[in-house]
SETIVO-725035 format. One line per 8 residues: number of its first residue (from 1); their letters; for each residue x, y, z of N, C-alpha, C. Coordinates in steps of 0.2 Angstrom, whole numbers, padded with zeros to 4 digits. Each point is the difference from the previous one (the first is absolute). Layout:
NUM) a) X Y Z X Y Z X Y Z  ...
% end
This chain:
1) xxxxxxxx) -0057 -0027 0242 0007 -0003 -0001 0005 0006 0000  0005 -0001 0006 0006 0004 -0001 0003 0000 -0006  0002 0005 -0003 0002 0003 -0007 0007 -0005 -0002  0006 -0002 0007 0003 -0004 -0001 -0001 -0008 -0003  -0006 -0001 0001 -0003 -0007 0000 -0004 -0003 -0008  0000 0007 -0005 -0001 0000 -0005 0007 -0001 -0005  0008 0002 0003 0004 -0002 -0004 0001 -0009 0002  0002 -0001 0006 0001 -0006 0005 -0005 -0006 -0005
9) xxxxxxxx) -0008 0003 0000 -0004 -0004 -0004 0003 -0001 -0008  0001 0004 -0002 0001 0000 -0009 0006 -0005 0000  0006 0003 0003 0006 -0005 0002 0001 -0007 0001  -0006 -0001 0003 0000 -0007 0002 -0004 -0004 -0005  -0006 0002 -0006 -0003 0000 -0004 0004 -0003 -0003  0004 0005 -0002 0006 -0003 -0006 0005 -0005 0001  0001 -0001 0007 0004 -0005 0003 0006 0000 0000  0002 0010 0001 0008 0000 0002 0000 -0001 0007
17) xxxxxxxx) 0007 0002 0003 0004 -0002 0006 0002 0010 0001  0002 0003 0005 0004 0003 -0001 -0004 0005 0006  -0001 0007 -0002 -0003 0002 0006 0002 0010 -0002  -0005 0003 0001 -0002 0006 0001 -0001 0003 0006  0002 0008 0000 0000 0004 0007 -0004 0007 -0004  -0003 0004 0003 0002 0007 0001 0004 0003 0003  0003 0006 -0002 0004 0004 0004 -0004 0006 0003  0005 0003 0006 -0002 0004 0001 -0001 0008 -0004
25) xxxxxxxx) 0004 -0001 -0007 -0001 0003 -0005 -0005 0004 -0003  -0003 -0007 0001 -0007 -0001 -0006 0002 -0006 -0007  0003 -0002 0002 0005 -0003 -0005 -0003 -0005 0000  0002 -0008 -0005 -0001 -0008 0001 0007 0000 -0001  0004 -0007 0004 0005 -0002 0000 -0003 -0008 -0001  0004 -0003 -0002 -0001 -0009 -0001 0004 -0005 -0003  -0001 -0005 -0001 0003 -0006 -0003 -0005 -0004 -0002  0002 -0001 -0007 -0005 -0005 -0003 0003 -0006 -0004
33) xxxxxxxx) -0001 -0005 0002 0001 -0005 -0002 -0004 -0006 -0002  0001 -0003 -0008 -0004 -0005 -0002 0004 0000 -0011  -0008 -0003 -0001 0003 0000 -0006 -0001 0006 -0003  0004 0001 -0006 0000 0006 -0004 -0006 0003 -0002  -0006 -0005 -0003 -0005 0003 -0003 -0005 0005 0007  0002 -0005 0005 -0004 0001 0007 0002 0008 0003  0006 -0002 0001 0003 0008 0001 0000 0007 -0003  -0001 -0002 -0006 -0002 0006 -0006 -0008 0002 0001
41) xxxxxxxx) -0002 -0007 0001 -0007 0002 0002 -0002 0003 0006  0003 -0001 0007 0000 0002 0006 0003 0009 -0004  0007 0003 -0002 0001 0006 -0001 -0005 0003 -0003  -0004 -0001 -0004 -0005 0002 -0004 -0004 0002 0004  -0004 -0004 0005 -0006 -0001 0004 0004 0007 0006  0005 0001 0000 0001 0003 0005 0002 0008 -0004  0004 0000 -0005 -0001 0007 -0005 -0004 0001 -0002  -0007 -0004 -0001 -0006 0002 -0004 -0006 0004 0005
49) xxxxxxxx) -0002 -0006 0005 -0007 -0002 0004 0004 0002 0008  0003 -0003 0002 0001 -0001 0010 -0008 -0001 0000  0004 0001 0009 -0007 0002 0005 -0005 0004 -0001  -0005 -0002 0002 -0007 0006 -0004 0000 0008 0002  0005 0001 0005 0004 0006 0005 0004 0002 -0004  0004 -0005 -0005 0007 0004 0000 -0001 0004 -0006  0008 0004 0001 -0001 0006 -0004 0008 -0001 -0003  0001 -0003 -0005 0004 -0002 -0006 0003 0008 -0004
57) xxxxxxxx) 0006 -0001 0005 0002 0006 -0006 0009 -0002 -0004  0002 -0004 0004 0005 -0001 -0005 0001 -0009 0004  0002 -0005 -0006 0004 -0005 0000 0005 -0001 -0001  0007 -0004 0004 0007 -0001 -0004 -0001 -0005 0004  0004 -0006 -0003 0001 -0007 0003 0008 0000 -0003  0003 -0003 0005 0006 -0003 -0002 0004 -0004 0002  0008 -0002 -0001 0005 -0004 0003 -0006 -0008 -0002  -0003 -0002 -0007 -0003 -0004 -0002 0006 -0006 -0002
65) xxxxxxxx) 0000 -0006 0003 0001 -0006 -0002 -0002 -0007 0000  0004 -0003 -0002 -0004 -0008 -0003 0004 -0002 0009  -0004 -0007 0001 0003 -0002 0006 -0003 -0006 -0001  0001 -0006 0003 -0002 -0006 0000 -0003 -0005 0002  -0001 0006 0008 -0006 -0005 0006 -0001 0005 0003  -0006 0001 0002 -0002 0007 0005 0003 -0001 0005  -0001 0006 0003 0006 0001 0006 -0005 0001 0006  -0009 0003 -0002 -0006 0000 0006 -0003 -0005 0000
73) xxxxxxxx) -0005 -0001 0004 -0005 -0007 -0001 -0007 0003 -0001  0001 0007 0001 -0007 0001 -0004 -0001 0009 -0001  -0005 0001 -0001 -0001 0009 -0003 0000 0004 0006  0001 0001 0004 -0005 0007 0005 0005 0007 0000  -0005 0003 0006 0000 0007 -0002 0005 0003 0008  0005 0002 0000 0004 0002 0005 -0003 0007 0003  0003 0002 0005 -0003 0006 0005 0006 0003 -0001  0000 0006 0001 0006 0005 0000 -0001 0002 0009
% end
């Protein structure tokens, strides 16, 4: 399994909407969207564990707010 297809998996698990990239960085960029408990859950999963590949050296997530109705129709993983 591509290393991308374990966040994409976990994401859709949880049954948010939104969507992840890598950079050419080395970085994660995203958007995640769903309920609160779910998305705290999705940060954790991605601050704690990732990919069986990755290599977790710093998380910050921001610009967090409440919204009403998703704005994706479902989880996936973008290409840079």
């Amino acid at each position: 399994m591509e290393e991308y297809k374990y966040t994409q998996k976990r994401g859709t698990e949880l049954g948010l909407k939104g969507w992840c990239m890598n950079t050419d960085n080395g970085t994660v960029v995203g958007r995640l969207e769903g309920s609160e408990s779910k998305v705290e859950e999705m940060k954790n999963w991605l601050r704690y564990t990732g990919s069986p590949q990755s290599a977790i050296d710093k998380t910050e997530f921001r610009n967090q707010q409440e919204i009403s109705q998703p704005t994706f129709a479902s989880f996936e993983i973008k290409k840079s």
